[in-house]
C-alpha positions as CSV (number, residue, x, y, z in Angstrom):
1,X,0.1,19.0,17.8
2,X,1.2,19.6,14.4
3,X,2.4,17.1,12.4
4,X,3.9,16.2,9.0
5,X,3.1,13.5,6.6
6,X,5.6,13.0,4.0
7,X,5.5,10.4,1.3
8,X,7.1,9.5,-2.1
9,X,5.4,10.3,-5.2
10,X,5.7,6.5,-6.3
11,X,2.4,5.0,-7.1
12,X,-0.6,5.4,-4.8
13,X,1.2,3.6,-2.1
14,X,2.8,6.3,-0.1
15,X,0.5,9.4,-0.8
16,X,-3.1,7.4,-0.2
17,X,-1.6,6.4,3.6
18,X,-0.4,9.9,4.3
19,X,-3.5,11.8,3.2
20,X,-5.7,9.2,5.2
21,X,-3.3,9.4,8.5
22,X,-3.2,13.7,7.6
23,X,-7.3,13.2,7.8
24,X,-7.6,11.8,11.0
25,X,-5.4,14.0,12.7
26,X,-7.6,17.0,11.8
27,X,-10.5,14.8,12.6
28,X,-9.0,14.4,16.6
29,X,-7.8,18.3,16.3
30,X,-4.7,18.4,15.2
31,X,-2.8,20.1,12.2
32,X,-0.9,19.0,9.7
33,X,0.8,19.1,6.3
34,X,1.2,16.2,3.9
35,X,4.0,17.3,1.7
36,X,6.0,15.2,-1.4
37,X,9.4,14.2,0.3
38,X,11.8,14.7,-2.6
39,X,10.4,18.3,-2.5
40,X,10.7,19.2,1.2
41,X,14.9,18.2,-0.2
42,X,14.5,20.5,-3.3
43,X,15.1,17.0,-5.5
44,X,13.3,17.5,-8.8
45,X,15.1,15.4,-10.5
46,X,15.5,12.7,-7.9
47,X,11.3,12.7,-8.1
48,X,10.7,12.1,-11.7
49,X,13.4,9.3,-11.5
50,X,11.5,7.8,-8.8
51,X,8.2,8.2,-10.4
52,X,9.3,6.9,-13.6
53,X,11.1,4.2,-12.6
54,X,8.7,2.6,-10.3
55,X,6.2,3.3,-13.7
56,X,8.6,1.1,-15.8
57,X,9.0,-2.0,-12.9
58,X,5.2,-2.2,-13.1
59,X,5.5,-2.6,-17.1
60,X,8.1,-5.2,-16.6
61,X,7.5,-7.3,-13.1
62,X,10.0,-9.7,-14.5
63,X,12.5,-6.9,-14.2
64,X,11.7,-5.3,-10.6
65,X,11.9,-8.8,-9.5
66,X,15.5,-9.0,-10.4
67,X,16.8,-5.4,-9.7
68,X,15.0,-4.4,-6.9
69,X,16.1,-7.1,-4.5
70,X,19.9,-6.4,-5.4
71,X,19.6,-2.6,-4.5
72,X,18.3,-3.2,-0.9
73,X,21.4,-3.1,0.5
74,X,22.5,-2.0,3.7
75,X,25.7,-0.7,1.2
76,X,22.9,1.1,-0.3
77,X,21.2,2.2,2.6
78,X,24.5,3.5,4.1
79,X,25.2,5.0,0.5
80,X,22.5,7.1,1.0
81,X,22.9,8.4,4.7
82,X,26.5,9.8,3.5
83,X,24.6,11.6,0.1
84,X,21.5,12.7,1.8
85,X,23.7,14.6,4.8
86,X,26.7,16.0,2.3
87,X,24.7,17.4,-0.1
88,X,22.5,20.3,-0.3
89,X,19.6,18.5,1.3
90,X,20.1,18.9,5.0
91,X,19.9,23.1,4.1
92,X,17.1,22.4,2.2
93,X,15.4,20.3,4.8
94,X,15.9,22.6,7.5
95,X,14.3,25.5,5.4
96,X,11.2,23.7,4.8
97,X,11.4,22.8,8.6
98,X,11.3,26.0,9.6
99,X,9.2,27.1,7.5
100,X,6.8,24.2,9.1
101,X,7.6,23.5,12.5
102,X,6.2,20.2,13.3
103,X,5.9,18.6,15.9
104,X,6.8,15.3,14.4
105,X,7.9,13.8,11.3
106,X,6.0,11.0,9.9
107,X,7.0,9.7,6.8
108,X,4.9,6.6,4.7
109,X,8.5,5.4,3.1
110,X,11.4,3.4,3.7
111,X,13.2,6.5,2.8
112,X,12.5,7.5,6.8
113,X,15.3,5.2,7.9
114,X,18.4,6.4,5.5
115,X,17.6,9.3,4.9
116,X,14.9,11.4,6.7
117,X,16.1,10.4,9.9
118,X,19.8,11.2,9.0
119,X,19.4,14.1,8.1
120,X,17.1,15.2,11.0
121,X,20.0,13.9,13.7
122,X,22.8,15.6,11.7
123,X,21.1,18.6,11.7
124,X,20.0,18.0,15.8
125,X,16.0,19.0,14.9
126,X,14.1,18.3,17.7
127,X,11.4,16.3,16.4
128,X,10.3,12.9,16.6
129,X,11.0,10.5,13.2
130,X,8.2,7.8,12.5
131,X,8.2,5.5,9.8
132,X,5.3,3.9,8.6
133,X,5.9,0.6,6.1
134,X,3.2,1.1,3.6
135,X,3.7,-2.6,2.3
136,X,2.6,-4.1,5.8
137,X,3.8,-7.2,5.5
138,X,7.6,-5.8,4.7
139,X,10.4,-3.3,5.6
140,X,12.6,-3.3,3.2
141,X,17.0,-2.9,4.2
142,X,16.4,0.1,3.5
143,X,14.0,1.1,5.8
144,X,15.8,-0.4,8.4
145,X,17.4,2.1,11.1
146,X,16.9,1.7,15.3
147,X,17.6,5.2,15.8
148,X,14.0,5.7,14.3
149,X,12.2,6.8,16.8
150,X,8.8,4.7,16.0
151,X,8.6,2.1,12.9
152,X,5.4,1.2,12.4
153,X,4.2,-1.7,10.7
154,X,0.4,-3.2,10.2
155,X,1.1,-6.9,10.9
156,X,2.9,-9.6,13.0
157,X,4.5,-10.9,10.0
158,X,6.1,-7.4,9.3
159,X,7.4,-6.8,12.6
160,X,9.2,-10.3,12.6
161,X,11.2,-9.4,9.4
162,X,11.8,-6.3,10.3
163,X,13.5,-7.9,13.6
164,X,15.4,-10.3,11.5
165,X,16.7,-7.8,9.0
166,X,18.1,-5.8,12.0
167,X,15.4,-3.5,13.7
168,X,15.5,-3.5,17.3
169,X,11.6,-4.5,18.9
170,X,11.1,-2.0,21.3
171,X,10.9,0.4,18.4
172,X,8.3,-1.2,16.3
173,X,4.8,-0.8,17.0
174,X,2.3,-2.6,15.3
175,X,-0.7,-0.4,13.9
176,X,-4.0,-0.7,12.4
177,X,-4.1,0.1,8.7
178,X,-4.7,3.6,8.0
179,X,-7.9,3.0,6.1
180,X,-9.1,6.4,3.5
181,X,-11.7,8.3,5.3
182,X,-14.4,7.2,2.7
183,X,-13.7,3.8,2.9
184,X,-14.1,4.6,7.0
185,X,-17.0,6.4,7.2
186,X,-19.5,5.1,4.8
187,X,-21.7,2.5,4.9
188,X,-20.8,-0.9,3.8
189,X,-23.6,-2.8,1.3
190,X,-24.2,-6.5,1.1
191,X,-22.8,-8.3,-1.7
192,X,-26.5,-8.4,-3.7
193,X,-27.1,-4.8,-3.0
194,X,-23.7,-3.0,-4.3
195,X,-24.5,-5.3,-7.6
196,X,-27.8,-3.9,-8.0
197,X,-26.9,-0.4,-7.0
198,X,-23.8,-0.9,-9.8
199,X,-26.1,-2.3,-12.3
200,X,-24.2,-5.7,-12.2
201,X,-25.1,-9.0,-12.8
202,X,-25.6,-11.4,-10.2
203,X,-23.3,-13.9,-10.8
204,X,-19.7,-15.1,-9.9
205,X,-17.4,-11.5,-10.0
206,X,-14.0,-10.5,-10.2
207,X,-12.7,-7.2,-9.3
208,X,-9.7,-6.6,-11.5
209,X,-7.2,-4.0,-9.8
210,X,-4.5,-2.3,-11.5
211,X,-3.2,-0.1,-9.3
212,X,-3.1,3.3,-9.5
213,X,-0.8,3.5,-12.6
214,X,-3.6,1.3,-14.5
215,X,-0.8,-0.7,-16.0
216,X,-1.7,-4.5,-17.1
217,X,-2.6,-6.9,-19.7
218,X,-6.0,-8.9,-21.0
219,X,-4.2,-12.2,-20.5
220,X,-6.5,-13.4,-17.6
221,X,-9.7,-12.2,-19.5
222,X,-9.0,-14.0,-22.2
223,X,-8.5,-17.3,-20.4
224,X,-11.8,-16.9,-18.5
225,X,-13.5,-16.1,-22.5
226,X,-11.9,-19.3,-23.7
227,X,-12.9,-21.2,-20.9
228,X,-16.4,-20.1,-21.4
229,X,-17.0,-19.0,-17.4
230,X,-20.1,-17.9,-16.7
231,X,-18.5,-15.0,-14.4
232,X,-18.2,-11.2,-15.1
233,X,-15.3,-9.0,-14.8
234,X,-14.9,-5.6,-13.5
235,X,-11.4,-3.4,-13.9
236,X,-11.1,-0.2,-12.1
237,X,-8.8,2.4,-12.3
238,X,-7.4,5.3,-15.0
239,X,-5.8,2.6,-17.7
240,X,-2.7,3.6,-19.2
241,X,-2.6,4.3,-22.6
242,X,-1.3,0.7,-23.8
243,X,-3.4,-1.1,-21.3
244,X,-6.2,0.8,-22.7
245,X,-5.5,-0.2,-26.3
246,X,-5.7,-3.9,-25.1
247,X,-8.8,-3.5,-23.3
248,X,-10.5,-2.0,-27.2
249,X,-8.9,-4.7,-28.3
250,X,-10.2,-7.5,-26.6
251,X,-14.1,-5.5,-26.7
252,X,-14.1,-5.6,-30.4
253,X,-13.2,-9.3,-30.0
254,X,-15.7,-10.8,-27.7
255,X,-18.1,-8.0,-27.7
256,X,-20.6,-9.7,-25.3
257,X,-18.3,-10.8,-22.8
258,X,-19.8,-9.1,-18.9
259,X,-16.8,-6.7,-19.0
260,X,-16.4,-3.7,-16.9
261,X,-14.5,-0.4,-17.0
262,X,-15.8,2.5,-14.5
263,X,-12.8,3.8,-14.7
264,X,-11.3,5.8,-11.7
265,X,-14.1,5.2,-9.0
266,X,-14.2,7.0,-5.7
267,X,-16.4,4.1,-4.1
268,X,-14.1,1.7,-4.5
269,X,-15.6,-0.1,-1.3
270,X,-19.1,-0.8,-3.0
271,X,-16.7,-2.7,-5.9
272,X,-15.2,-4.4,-3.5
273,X,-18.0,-5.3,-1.8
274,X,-19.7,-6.7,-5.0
275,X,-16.9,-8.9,-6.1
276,X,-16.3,-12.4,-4.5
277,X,-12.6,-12.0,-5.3
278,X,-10.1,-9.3,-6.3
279,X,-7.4,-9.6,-8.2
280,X,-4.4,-7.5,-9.5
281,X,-0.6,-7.1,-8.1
282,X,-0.2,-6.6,-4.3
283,X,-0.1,-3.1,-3.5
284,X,-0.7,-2.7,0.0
285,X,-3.6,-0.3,-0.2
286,X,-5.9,-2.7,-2.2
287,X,-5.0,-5.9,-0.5
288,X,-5.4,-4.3,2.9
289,X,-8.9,-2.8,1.8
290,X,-10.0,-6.1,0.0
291,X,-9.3,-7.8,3.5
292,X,-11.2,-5.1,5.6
293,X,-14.3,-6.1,3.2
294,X,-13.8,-9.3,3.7
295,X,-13.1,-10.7,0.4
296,X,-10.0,-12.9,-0.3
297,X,-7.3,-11.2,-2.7
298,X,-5.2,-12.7,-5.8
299,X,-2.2,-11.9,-6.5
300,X,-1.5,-12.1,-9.6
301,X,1.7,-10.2,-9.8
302,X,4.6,-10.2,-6.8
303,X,6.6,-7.4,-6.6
304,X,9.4,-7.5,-4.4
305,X,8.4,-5.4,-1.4
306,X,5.1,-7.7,-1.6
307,X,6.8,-11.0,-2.0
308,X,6.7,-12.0,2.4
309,X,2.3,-12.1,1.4
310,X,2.8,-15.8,0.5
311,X,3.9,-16.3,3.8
312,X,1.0,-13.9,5.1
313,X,-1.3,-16.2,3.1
314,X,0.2,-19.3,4.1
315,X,-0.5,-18.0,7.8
316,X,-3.7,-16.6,7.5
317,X,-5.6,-18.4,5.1
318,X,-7.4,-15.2,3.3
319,X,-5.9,-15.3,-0.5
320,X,-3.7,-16.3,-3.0
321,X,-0.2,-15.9,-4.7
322,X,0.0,-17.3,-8.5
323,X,1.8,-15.7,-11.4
324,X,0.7,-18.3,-14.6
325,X,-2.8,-17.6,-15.9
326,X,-4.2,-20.3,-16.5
327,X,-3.5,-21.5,-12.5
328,X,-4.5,-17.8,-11.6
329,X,-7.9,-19.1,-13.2
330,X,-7.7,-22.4,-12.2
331,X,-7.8,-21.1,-8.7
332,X,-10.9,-19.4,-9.0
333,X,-12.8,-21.4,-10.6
334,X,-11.8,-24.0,-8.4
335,X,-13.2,-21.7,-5.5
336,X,-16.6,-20.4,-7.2
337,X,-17.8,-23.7,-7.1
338,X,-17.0,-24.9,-3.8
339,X,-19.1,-24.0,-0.9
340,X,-17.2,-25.3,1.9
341,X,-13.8,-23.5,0.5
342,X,-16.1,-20.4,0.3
343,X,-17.0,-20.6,3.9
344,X,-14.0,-21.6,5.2
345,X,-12.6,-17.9,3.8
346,X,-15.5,-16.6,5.7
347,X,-13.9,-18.4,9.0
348,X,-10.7,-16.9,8.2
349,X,-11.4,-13.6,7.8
350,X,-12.9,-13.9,11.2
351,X,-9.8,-14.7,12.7
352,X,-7.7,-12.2,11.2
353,X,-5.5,-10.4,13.5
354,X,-4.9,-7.2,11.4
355,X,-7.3,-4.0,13.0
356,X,-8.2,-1.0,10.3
357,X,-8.6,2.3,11.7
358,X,-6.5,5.2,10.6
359,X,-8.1,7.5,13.2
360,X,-6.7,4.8,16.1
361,X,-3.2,5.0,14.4
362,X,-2.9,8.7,14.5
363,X,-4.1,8.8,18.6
364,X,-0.9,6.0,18.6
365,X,1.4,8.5,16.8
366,X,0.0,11.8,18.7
367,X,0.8,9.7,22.0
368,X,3.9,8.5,21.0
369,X,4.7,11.9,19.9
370,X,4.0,13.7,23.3
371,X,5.4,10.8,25.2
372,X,9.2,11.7,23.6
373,X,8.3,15.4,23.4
374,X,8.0,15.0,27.3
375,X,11.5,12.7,27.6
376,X,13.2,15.3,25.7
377,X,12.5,18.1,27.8
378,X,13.1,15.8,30.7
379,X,16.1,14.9,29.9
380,X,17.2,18.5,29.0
């Protein structure tokens, strides 16, 4: 089968599921092609407003949390089903469908409900439409659309919403969590070890995540420095220029403080795994790894698409929402020193429903695929 993985060049959020789902169908002997979404439209310009102003929400959190709820609309979504079939996309779709021939359509945005599958029924391809919500707990209006023909979605908790916002059940599926191939197949190291093979302290850690934009302040280090916590820090990821200036900053400062910067890493896991908590805003790839390592996630920062992870929390017991500070701090240092809280995460995590196995999800796509391949021609 050959199948298509197309994702919007917003963040890490989109691409990182669509590579990892695009790896494990060549692992099971399939083909593919992982391609940007706004360019399979010819929609340049439509891209770098979607890069840049996803870029400028992350600046200003305060300022996503007000817009972005008021433009998941179903006007919106309905908006653009009418733009994204009378305009040059649907020729420009069907080009690069051609040109491609899949056997399905998989795409790792919202943008598969009001606009990918649109255009695929107005232009009568005959290819299967999956959409997989990369925010797992969330399916935003937009996203919403039962003529999908598969929504996948990694948790209970997402498939509820998606049910009350209008989705019919028998087309959701829930799905492990497309985990990256290195994060699959390499060995996982105990806590002590990935310290020493970091050359990290062995003491109380935080893992600082930024997301792949690297966009964020010193606020929290500086309340663990003034409180004098005998913890040390690690922040991973490409910082962005004004975030980096911050970071010099607040070195020059307190020049002793257990700071580290790797930088980009491409072990993430043996970060994770030598943290007892990570922190940073809830994007759905580092939350969902931080879980499958078994370490309880912070959020320190709750976009919109990730605000239904209180309730996930609330249900399951395996993190934290808090957006002041100091109770950000308060928090953990209430949990360092408490043993039986510290267990009772590790109880948790052994009850967690969620499964993490890309190479599972793409054998439930392949078979879902074939399954309405085979109806089609039945019914023809």
């Amino acid at each position: 089968m050959h199948i298509a993985f197309l994702y919007v060049d917003a963040g890490k959020g989109h691409i990182t599921p669509a590579k990892a789902l695009s790896d494990a169908a060549l692992r099971l002997g399939h083909t593919t092609v992982v391609a940007n979404l706004f360019e399979t439209l010819k929609a340049p310009i439509i891209n770098r407003m979607s890069k840049s102003n996803w870029r400028l929400m992350l600046h200003y959190p305060r300022l996503e949390a007000f817009i972005d709820p008021k433009q998941d609309s179903r006007f919106n979504a309905r908006m653009i089903r009418f733009f994204g079939t009378h305009s040059h996309a649907p020729k420009d779709f069907k080009a690069w469908y051609d040109a491609n021939t899949p056997d399905c359509i998989v795409v790792t945005h919202f943008l598969a409900g009001c606009l990918i599958q649109p255009i695929v029924a107005h232009l009568g391809l005959p290819v299967p439409v999956f959409e997989y919500a990369a925010d797992v707990v969330f399916t935003p209006r937009l996203g919403i659309n039962s003529d999908l023909d598969r929504l996948y979605i990694c948790t209970q908790l997402g498939k509820e919403l998606a049910m009350r916002f209008g989705q019919r059940e028998e087309t959701i599926s829930i799905c492990p969590f497309p985990l990256k191939t290195q994060m699959m197949h390499t060995e996982i190291p105990q806590k002590q070890q990935a310290r020493k093979n970091l050359g990290l302290q062995d003491r109380f850690t935080v893992l600082l995540n930024l997301g792949g934009e690297g966009i964020g302040t010193t606020d929290f280090l500086e309340e663990v420095q003034k409180r004098n916590l005998d913890w040390q820090i690690i922040t991973v990821g490409t910082l962005s220029s004004g975030t980096k200036l911050q970071y010099k900053h607040f070195r020059e400062k307190y020049p002793s403080f257990p700071l580290y910067t790797p930088g980009f890493v491409d072990n993430i896991q043996d970060y994770i795994c030598a943290c007892d908590v990570q922190a940073g805003k809830a994007g759905a790839n580092s939350l969902m790894e931080s879980l499958y390592l078994k370490r309880p996630f912070l959020i320190s920062s709750l976009l919109y698409p990730a605000k239904p992870t209180t309730q996930f929390f609330a249900r399951h017991k395996v993190g934290w929402v808090e957006n002041s500070v100091k109770k950000q701090v308060d928090v953990l240092q209430s949990y360092s020193g408490d043993e039986r809280a510290q267990r009772e995460m590790e109880t948790a995590f052994a009850s967690l429903p969620t499964t993490f196995d890309s190479d599972a999800f793409a054998r439930m796509i392949v078979e879902d695929a074939e399954k309405l391949l085979r109806k089609n021609v039945a019914d023809d």
